[in-house]
PDB file as gemmi writes it, atoms N, CA and C in Angstrom:
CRYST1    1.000    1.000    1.000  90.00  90.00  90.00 P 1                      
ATOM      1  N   UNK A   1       0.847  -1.177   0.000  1.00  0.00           N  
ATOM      2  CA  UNK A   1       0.000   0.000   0.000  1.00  0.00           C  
ATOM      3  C   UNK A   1       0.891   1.238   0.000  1.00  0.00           C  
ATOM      4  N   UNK A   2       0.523   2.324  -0.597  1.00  0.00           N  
ATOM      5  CA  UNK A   2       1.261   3.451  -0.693  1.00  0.00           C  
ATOM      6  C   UNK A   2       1.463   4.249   0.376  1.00  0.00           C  
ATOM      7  N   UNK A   3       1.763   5.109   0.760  1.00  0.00           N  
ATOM      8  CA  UNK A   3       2.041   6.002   1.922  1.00  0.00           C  
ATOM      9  C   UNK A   3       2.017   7.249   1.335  1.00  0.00           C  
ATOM     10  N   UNK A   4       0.987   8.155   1.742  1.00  0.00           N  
ATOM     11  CA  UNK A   4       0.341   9.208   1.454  1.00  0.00           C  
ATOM     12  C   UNK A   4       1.432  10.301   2.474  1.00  0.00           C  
ATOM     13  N   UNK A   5       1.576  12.027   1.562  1.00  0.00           N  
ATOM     14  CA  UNK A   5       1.895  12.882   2.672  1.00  0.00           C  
ATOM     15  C   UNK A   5       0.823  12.766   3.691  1.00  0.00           C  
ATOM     16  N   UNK A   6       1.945  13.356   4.401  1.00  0.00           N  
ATOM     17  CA  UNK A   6       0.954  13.376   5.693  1.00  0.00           C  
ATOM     18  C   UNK A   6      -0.215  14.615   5.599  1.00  0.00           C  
ATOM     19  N   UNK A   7       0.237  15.654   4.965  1.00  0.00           N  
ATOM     20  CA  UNK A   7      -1.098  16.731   4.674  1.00  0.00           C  
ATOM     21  C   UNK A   7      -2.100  16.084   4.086  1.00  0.00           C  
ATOM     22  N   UNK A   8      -2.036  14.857   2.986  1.00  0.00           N  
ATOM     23  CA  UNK A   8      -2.637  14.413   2.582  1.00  0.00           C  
ATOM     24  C   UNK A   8      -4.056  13.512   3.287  1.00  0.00           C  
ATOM     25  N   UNK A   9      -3.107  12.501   4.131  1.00  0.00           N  
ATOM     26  CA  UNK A   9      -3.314  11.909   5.197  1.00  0.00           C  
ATOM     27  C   UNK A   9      -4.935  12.556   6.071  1.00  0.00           C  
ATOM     28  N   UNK A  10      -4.061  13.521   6.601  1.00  0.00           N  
ATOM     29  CA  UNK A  10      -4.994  14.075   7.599  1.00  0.00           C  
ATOM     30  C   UNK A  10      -6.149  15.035   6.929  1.00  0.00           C  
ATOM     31  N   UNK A  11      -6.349  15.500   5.831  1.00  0.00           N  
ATOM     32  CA  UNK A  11      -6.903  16.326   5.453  1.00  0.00           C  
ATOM     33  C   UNK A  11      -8.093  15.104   4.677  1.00  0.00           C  
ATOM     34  N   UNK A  12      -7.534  14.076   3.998  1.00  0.00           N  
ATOM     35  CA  UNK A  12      -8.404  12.836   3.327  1.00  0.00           C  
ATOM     36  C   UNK A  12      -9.474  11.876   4.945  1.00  0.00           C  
ATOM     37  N   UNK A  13      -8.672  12.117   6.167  1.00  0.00           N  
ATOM     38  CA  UNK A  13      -9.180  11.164   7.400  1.00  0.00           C  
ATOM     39  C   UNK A  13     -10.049  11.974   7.682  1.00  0.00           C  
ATOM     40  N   UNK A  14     -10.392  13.236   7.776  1.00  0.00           N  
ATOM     41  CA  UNK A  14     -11.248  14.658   7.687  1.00  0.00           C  
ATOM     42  C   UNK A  14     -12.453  14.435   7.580  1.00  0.00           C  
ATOM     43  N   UNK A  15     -12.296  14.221   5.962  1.00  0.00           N  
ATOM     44  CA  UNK A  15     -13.323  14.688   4.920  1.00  0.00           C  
ATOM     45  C   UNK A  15     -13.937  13.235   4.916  1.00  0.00           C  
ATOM     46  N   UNK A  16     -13.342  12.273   4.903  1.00  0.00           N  
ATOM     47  CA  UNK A  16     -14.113  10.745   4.213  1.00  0.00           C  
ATOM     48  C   UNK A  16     -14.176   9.635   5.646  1.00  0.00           C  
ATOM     49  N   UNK A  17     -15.053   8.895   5.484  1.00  0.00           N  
ATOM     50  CA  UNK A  17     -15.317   8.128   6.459  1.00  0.00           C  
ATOM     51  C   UNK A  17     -14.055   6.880   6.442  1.00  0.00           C  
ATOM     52  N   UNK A  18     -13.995   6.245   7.408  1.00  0.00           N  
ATOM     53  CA  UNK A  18     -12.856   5.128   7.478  1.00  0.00           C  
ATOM     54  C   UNK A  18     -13.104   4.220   6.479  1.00  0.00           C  
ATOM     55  N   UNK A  19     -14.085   3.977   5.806  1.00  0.00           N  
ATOM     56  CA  UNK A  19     -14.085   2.898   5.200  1.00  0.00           C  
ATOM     57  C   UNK A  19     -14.023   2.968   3.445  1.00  0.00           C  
ATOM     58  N   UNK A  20     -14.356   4.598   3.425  1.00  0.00           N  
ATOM     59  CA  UNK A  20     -14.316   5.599   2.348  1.00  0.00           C  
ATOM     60  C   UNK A  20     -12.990   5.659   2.101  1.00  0.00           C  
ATOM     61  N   UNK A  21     -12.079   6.517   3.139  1.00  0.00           N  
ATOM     62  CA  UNK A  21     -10.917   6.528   3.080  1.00  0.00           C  
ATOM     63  C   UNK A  21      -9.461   5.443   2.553  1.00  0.00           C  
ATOM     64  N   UNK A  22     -10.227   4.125   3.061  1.00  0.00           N  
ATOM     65  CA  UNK A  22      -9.584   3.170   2.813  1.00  0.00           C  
ATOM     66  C   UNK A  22      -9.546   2.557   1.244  1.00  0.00           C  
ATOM     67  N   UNK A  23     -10.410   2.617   0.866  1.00  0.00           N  
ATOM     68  CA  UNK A  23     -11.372   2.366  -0.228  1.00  0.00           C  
ATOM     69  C   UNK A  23     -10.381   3.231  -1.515  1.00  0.00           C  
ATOM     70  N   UNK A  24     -10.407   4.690  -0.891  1.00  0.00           N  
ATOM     71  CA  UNK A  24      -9.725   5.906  -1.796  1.00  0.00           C  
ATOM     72  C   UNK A  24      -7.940   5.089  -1.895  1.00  0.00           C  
ATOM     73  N   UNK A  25      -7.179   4.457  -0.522  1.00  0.00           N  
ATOM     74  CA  UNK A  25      -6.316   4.528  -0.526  1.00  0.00           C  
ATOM     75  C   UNK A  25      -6.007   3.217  -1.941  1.00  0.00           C  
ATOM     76  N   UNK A  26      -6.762   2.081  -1.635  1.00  0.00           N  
ATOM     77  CA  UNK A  26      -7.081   1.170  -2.465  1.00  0.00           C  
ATOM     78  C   UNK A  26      -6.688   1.280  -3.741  1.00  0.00           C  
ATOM     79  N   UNK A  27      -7.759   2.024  -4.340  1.00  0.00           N  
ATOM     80  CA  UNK A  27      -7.775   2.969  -5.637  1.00  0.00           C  
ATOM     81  C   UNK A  27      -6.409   3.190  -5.955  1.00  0.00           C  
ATOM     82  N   UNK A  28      -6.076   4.309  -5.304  1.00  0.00           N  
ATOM     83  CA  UNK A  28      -4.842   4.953  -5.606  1.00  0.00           C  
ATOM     84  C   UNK A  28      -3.946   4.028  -5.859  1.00  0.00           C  
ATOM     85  N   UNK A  29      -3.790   2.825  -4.738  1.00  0.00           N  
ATOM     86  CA  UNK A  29      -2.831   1.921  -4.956  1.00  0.00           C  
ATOM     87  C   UNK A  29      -2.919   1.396  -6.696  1.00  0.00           C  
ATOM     88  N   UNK A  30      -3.993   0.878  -6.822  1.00  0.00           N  
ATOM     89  CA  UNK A  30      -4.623   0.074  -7.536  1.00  0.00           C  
ATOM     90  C   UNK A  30      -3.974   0.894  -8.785  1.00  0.00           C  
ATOM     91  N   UNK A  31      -4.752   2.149  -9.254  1.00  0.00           N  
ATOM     92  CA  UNK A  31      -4.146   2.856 -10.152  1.00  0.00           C  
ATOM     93  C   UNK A  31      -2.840   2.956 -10.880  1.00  0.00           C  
ATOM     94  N   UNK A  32      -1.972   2.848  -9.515  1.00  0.00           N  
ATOM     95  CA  UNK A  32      -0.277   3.277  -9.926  1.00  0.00           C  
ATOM     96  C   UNK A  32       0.290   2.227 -10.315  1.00  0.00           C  
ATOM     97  N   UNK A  33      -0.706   1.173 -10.077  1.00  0.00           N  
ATOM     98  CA  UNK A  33      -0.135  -0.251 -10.365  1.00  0.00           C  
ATOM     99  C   UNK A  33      -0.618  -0.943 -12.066  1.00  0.00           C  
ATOM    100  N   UNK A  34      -1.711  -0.961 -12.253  1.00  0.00           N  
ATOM    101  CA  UNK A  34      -2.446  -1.218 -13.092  1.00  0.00           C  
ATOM    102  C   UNK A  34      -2.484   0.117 -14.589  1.00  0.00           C  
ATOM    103  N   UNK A  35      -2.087   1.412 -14.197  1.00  0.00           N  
ATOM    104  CA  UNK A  35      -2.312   2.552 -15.130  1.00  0.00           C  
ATOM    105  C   UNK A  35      -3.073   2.399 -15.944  1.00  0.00           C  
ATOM    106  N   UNK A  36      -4.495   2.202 -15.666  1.00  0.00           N  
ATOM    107  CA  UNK A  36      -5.636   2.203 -16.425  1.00  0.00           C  
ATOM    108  C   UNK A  36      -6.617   3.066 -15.553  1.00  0.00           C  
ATOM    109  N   UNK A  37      -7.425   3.600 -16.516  1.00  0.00           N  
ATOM    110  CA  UNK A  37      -8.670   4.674 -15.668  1.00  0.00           C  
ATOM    111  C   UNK A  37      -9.776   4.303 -15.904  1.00  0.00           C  
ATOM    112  N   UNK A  38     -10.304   3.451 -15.421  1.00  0.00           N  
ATOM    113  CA  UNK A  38     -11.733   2.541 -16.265  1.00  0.00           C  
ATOM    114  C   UNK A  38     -11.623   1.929 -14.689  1.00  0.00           C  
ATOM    115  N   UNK A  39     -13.581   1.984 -14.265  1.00  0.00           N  
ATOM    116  CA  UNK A  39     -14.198   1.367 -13.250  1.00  0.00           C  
ATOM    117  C   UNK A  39     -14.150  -0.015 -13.529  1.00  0.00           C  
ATOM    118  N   UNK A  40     -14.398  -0.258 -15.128  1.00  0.00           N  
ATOM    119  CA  UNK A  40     -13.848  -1.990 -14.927  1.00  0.00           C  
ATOM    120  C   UNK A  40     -12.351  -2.592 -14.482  1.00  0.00           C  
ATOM    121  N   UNK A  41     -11.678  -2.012 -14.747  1.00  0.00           N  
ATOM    122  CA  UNK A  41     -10.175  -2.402 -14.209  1.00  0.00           C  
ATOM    123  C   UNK A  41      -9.967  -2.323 -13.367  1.00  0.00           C  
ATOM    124  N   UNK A  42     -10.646  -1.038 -12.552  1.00  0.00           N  
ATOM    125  CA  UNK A  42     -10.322  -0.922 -11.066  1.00  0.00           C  
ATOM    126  C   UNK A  42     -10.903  -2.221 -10.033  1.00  0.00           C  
ATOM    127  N   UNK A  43     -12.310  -2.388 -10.670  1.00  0.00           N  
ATOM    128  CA  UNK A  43     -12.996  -3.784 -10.038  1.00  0.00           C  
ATOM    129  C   UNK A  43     -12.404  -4.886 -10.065  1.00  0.00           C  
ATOM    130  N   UNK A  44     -11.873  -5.398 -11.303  1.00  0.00           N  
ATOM    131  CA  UNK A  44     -11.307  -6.377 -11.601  1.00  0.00           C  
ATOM    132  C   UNK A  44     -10.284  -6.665 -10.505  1.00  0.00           C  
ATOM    133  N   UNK A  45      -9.723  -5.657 -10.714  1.00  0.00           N  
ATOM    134  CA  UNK A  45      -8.319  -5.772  -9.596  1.00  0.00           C  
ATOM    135  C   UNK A  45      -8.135  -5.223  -8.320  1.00  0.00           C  
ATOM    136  N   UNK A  46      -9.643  -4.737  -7.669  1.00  0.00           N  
ATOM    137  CA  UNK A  46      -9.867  -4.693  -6.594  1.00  0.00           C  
ATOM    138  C   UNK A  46     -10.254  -5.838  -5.575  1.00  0.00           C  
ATOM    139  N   UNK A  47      -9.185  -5.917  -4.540  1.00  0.00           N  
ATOM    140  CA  UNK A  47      -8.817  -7.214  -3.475  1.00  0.00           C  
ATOM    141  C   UNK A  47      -9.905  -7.382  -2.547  1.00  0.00           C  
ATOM    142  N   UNK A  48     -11.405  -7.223  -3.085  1.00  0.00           N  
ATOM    143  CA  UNK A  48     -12.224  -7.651  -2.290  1.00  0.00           C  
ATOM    144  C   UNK A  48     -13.110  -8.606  -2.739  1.00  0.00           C  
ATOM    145  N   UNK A  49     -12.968  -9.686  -1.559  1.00  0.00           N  
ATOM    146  CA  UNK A  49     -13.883 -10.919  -2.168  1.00  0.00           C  
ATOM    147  C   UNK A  49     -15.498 -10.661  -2.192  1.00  0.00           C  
ATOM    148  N   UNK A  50     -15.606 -10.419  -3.320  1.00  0.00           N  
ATOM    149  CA  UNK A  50     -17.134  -9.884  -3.624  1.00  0.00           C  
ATOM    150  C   UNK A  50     -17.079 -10.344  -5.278  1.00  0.00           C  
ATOM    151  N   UNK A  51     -18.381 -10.478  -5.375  1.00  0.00           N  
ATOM    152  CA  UNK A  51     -18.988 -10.417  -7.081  1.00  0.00           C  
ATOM    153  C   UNK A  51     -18.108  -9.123  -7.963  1.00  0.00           C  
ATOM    154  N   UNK A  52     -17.892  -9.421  -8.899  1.00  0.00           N  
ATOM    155  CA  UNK A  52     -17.040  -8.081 -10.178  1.00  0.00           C  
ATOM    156  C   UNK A  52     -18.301  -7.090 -10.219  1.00  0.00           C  
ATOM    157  N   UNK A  53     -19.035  -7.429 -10.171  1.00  0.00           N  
ATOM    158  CA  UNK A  53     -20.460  -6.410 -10.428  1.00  0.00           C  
ATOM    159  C   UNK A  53     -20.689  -6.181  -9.224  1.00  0.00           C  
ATOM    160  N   UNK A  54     -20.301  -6.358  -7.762  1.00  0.00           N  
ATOM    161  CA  UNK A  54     -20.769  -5.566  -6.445  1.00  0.00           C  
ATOM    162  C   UNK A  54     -19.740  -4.744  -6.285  1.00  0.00           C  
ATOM    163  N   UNK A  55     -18.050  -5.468  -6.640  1.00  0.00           N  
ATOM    164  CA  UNK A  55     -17.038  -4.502  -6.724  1.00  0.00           C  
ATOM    165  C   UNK A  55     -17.304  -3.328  -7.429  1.00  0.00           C  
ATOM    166  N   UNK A  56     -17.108  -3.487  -9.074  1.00  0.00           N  
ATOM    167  CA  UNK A  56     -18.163  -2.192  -9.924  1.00  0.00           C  
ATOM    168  C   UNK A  56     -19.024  -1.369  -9.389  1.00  0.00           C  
ATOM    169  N   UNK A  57     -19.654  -1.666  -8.894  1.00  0.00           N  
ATOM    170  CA  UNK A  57     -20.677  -0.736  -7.867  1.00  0.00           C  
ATOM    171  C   UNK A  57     -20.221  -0.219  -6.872  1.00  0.00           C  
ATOM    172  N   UNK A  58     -19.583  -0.906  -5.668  1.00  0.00           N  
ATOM    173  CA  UNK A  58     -18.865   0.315  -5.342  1.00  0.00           C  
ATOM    174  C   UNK A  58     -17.953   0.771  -5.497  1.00  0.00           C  
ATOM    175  N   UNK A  59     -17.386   0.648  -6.375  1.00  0.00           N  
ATOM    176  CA  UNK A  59     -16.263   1.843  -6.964  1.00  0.00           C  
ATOM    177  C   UNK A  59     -17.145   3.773  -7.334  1.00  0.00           C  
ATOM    178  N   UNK A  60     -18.530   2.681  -7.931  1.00  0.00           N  
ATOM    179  CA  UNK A  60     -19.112   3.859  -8.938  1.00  0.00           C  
ATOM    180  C   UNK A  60     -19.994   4.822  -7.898  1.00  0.00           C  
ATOM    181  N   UNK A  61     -20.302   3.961  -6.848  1.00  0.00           N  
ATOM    182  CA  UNK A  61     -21.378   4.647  -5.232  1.00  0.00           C  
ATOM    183  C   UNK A  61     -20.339   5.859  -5.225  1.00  0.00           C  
ATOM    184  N   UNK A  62     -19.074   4.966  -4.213  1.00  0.00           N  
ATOM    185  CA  UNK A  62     -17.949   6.131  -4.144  1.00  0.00           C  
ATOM    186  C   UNK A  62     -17.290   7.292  -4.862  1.00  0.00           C  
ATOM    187  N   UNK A  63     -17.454   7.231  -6.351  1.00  0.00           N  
ATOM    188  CA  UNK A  63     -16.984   8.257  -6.685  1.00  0.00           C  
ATOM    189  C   UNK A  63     -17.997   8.866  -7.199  1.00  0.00           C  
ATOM    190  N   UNK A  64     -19.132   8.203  -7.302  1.00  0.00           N  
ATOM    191  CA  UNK A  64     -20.308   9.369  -7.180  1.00  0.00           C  
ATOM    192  C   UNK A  64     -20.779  10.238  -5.677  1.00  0.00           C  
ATOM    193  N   UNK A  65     -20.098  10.100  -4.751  1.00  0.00           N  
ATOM    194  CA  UNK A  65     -20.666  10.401  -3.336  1.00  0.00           C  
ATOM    195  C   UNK A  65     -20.324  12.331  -3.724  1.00  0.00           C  
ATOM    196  N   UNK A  66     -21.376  12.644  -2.943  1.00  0.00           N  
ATOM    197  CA  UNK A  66     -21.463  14.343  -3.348  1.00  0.00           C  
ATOM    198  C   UNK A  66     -20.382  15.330  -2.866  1.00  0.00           C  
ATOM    199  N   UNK A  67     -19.628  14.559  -1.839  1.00  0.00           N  
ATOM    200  CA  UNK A  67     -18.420  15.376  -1.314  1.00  0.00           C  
ATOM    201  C   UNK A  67     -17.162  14.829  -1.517  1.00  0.00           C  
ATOM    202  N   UNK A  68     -17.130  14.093  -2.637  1.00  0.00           N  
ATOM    203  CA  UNK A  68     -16.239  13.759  -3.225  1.00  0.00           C  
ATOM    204  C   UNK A  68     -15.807  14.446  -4.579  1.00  0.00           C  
ATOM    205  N   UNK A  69     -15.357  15.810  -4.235  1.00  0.00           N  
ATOM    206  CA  UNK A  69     -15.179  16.853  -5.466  1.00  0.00           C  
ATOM    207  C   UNK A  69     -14.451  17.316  -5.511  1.00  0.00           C  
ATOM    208  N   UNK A  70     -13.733  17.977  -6.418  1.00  0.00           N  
ATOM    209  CA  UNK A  70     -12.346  18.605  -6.507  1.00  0.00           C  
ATOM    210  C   UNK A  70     -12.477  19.995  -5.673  1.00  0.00           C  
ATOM    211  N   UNK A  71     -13.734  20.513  -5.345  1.00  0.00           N  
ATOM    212  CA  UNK A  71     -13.618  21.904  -4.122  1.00  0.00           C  
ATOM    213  C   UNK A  71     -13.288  21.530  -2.642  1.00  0.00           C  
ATOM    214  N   UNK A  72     -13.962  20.443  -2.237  1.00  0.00           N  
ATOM    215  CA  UNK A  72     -14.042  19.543  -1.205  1.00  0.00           C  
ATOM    216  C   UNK A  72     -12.564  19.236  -0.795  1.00  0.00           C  
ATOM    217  N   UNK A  73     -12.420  18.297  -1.624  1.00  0.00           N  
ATOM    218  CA  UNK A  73     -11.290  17.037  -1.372  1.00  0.00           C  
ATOM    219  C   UNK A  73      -9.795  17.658  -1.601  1.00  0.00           C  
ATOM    220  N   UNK A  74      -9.994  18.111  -2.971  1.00  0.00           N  
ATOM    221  CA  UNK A  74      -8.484  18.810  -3.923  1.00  0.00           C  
ATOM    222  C   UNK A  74      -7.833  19.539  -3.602  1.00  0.00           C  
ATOM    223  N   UNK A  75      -8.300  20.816  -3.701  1.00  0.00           N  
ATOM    224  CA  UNK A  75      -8.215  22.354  -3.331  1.00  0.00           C  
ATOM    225  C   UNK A  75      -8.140  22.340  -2.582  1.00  0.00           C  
ATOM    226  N   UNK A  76      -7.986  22.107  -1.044  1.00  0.00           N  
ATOM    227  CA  UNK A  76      -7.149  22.312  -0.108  1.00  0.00           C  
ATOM    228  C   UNK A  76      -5.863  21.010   0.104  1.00  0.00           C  
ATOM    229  N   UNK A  77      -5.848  19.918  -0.468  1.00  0.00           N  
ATOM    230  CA  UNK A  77      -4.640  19.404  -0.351  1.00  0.00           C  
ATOM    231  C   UNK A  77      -3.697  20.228  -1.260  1.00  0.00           C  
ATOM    232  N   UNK A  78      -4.467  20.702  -2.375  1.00  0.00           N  
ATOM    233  CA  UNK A  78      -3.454  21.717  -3.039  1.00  0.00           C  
ATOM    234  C   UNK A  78      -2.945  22.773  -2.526  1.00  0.00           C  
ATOM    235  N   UNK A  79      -4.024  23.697  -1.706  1.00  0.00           N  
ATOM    236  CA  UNK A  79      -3.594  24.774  -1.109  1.00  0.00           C  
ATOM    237  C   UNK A  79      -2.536  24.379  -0.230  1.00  0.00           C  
ATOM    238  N   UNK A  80      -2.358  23.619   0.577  1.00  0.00           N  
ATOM    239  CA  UNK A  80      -1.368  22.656   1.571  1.00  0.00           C  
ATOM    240  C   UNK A  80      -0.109  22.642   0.946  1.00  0.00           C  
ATOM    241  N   UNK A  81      -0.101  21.471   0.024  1.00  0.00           N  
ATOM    242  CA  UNK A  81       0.959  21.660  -0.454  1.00  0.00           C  
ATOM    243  C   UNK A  81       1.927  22.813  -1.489  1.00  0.00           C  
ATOM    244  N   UNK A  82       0.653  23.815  -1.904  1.00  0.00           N  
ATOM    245  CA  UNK A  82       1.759  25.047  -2.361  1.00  0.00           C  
ATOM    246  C   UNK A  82       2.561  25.557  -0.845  1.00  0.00           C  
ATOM    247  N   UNK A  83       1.459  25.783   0.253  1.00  0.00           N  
ATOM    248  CA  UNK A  83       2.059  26.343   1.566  1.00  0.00           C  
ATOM    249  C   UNK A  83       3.551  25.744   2.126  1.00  0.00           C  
ATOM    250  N   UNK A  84       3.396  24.471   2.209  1.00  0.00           N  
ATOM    251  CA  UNK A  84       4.411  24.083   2.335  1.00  0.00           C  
ATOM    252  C   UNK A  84       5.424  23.958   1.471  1.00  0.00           C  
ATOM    253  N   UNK A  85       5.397  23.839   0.261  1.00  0.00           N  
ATOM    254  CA  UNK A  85       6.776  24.156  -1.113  1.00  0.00           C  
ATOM    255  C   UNK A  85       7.300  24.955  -1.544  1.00  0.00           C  
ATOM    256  N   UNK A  86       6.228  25.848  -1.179  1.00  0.00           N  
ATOM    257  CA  UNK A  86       6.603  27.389  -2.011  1.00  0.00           C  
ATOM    258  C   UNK A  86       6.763  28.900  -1.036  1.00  0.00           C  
ATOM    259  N   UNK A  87       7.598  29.156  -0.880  1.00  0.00           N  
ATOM    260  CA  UNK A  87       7.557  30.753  -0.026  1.00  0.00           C  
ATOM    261  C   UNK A  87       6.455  31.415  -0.642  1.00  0.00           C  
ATOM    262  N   UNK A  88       6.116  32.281   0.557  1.00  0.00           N  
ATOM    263  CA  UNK A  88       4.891  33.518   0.261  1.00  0.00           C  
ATOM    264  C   UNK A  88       5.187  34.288  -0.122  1.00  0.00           C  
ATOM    265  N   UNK A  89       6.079  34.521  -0.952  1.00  0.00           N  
ATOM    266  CA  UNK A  89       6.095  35.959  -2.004  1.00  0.00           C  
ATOM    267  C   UNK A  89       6.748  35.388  -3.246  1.00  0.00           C  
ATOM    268  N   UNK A  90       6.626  33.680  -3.445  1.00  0.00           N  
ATOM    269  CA  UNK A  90       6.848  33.395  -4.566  1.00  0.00           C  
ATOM    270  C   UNK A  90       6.118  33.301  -5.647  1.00  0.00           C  
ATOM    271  N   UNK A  91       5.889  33.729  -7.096  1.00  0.00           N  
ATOM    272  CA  UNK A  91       5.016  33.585  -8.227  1.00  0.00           C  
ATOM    273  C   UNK A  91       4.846  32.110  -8.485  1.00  0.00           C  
ATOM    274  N   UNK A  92       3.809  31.598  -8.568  1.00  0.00           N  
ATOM    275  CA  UNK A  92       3.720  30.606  -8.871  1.00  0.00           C  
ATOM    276  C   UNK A  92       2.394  30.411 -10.064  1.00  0.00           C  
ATOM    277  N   UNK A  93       2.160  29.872 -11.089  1.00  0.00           N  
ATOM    278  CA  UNK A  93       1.684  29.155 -12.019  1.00  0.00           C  
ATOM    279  C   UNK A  93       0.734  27.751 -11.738  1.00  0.00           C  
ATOM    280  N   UNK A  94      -0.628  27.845 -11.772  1.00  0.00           N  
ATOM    281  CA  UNK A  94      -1.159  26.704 -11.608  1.00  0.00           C  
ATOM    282  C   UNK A  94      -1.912  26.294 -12.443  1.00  0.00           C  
ATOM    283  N   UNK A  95      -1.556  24.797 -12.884  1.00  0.00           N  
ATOM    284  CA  UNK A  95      -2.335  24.462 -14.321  1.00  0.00           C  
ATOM    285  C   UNK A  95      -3.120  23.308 -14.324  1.00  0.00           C  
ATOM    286  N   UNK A  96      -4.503  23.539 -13.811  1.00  0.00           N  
ATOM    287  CA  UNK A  96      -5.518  22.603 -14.235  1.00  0.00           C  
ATOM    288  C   UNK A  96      -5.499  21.815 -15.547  1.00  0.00           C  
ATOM    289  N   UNK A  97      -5.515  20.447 -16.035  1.00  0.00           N  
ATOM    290  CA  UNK A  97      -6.091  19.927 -17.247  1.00  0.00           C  
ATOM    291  C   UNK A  97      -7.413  19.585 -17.148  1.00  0.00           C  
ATOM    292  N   UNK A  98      -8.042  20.234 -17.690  1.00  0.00           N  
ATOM    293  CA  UNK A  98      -9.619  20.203 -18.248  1.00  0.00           C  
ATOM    294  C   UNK A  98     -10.256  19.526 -19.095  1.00  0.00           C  
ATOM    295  N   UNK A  99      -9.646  18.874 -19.743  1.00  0.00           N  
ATOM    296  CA  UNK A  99      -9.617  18.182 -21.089  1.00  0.00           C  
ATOM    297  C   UNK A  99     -10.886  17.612 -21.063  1.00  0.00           C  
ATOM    298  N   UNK A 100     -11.005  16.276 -20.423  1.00  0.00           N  
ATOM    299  CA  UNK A 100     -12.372  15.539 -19.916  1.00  0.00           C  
ATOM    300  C   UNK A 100     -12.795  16.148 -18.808  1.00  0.00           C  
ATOM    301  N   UNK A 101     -12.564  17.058 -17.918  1.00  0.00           N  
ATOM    302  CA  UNK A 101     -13.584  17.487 -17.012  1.00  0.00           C  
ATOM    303  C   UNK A 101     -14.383  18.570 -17.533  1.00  0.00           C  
ATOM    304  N   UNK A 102     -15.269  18.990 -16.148  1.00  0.00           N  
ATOM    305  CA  UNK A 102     -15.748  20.677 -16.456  1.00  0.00           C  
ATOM    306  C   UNK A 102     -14.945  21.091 -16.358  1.00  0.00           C  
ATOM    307  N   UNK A 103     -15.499  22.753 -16.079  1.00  0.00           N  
ATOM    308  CA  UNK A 103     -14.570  24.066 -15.966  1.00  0.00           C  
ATOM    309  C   UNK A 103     -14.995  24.388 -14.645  1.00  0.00           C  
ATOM    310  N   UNK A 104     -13.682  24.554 -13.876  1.00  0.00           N  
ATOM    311  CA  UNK A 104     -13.074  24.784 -12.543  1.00  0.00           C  
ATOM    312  C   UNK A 104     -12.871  26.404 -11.917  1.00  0.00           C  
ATOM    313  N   UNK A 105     -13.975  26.625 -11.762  1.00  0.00           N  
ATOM    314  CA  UNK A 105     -13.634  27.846 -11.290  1.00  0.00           C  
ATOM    315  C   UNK A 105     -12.852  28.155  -9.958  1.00  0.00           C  
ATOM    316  N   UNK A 106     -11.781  28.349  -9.658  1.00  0.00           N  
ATOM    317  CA  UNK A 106     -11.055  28.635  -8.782  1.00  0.00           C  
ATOM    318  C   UNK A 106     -10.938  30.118  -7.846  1.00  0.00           C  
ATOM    319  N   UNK A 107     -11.488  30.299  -6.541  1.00  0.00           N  
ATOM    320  CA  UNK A 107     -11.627  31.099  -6.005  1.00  0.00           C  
ATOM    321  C   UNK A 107     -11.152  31.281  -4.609  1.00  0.00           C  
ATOM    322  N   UNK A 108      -9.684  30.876  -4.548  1.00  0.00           N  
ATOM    323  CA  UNK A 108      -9.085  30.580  -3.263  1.00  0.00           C  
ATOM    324  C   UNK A 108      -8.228  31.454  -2.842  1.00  0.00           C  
ATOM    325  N   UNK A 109      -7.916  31.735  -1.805  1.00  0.00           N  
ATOM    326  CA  UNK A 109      -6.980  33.114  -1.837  1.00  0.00           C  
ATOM    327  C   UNK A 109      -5.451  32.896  -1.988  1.00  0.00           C  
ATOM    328  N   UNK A 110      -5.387  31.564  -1.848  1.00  0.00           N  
ATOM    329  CA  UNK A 110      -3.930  31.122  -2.207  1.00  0.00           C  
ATOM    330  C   UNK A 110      -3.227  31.350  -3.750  1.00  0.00           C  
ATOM    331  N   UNK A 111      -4.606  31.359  -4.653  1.00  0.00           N  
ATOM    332  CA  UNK A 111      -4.285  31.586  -6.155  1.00  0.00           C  
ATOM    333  C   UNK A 111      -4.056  33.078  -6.396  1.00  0.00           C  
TER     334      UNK A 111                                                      
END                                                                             
């Protein structure tokens, strides 16, 4: 299993329930291993003894859950980690890819 910063850590134990959380860490693992972005792959090769179609499902519960959003979840592990990398009077550049998502309106005072 991977080992998350610790801003990460504590800011993800926060926001998501223990079993949510675990679930997310899963994923992530799963991801870096497999480099595919498809709910079927993730199921497939998710280590829980369950049906491929109950796995599938919750993959899809979870990342449909409503506070699971890039304002929520993202944006402040981001804000975090500029705080900690970057001095406060440094210019910095931040570049969303949008490609397949919406449009991200960003309204943080860190930007």
């Amino acid at each position: 299993m991977i080992i998350l910063p610790e801003f990460y850590e504590t800011h993800l134990k926060q926001e998501l329930g223990r079993a949510e959380y675990l679930l997310l860490k899963i994923l992530i693992n799963l991801l870096q291993s497999i480099k595919t972005v498809s709910i079927e792959a993730l199921a497939t090769a998710l280590p829980i003894p369950i049906f491929f179609e109950s796995r599938r499902k919750r993959i899809q519960r979870f990342l449909s859950l409503n506070y699971i959003n890039i304002e929520e979840i993202w944006f402040p592990i981001i804000k975090s980690w500029i705080e900690i990398y970057f001095p406060f009077n440094e210019v910095i550049y931040v570049v969303i890819d949008r490609t397949k998502g919406g449009l991200y309106s960003i309204r943080h005072p860190f930007l």
